[in-house]
ZAMARGU-4260 file (C-alpha; in steps of 0.2 Angstrom, whole numbers, plus 5000, padded with zeros to 4 digits):
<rodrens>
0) 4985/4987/4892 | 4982/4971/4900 | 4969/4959/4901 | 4960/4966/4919 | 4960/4985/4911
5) 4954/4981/4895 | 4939/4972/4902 | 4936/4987/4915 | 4939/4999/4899 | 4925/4988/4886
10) 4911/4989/4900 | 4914/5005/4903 | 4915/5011/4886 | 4901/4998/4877 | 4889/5007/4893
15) 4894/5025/4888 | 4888/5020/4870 | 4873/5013/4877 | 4869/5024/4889 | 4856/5035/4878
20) 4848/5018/4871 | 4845/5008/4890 | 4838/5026/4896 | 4826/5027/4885 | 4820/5011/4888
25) 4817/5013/4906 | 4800/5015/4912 | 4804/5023/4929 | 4814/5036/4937 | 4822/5023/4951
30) 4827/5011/4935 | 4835/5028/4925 | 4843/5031/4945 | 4850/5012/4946 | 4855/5013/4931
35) 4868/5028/4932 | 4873/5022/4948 | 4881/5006/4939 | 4885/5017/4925 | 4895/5031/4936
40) 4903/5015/4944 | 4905/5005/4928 | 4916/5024/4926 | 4924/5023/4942 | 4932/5007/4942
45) 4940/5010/4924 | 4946/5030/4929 | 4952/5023/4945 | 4963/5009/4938 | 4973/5017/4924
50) 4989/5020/4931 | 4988/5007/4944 | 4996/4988/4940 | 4988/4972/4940 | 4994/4955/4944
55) 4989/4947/4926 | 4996/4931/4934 | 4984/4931/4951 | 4971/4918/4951 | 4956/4930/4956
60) 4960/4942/4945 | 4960/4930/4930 | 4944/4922/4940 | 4937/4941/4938 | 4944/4943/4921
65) 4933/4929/4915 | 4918/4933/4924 | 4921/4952/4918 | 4921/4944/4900 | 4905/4933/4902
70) 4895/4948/4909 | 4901/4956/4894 | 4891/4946/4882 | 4877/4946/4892 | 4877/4967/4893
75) 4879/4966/4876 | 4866/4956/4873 | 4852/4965/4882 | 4852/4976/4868 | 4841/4964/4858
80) 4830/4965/4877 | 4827/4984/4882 | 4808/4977/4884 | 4812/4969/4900 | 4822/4983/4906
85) 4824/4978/4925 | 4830/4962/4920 | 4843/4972/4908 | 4848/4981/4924 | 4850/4968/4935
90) 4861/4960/4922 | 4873/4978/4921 | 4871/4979/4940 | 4879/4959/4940 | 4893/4963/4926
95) 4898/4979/4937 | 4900/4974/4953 | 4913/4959/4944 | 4923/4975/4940 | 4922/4983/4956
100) 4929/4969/4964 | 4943/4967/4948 | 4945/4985/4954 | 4948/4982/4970 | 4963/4971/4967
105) 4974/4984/4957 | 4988/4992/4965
</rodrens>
């Protein structure tokens, strides 16, 4: 697996293992709504791109690859935040749109 899938693969599965966690800690029924919405397309973007081929060596896919790994970190971080939980989305919503336009570039 290279680099692009793997970082589409660790959102989507660090999300799916959070998933219960960040619910919870939503207050409102249009944050539990935005938060599936990245969540199904944090789904999306991986499902979508496992049989399709990267270009490891492309400059915006290793532009995406980095940002994808940053947004990581902070994802995994907003566990210590569940308190603030819009800013927690916003942060997912940020990480997942990165992979939906890693996604966009397999083929």
């Amino acid at each position: 697996m290279g680099d692009s899938l793997k970082a589409l693969e660790d959102q989507y599965m660090f999300l799916t293992q959070q998933l219960s966690l960040f619910l919870a800690a939503c207050q409102t029924q249009t944050q539990r709504d935005d938060l599936m919405t990245q969540y199904v397309t944090a789904r999306r973007n991986y499902w979508s791109c496992v049989n399709k081929i990267f270009h490891e060596d492309d400059p915006r896919v290793i532009s995406l690859v980095r940002q994808m790994h940053d947004e990581q970190a902070k994802i995994e971080d907003c566990t210590n935040h569940l308190d603030k939980i819009s800013q927690v989305i916003d942060i997912i919503t940020k990480a997942v749109t990165a992979g939906t336009k890693l996604a966009a570039l397999a083929g």
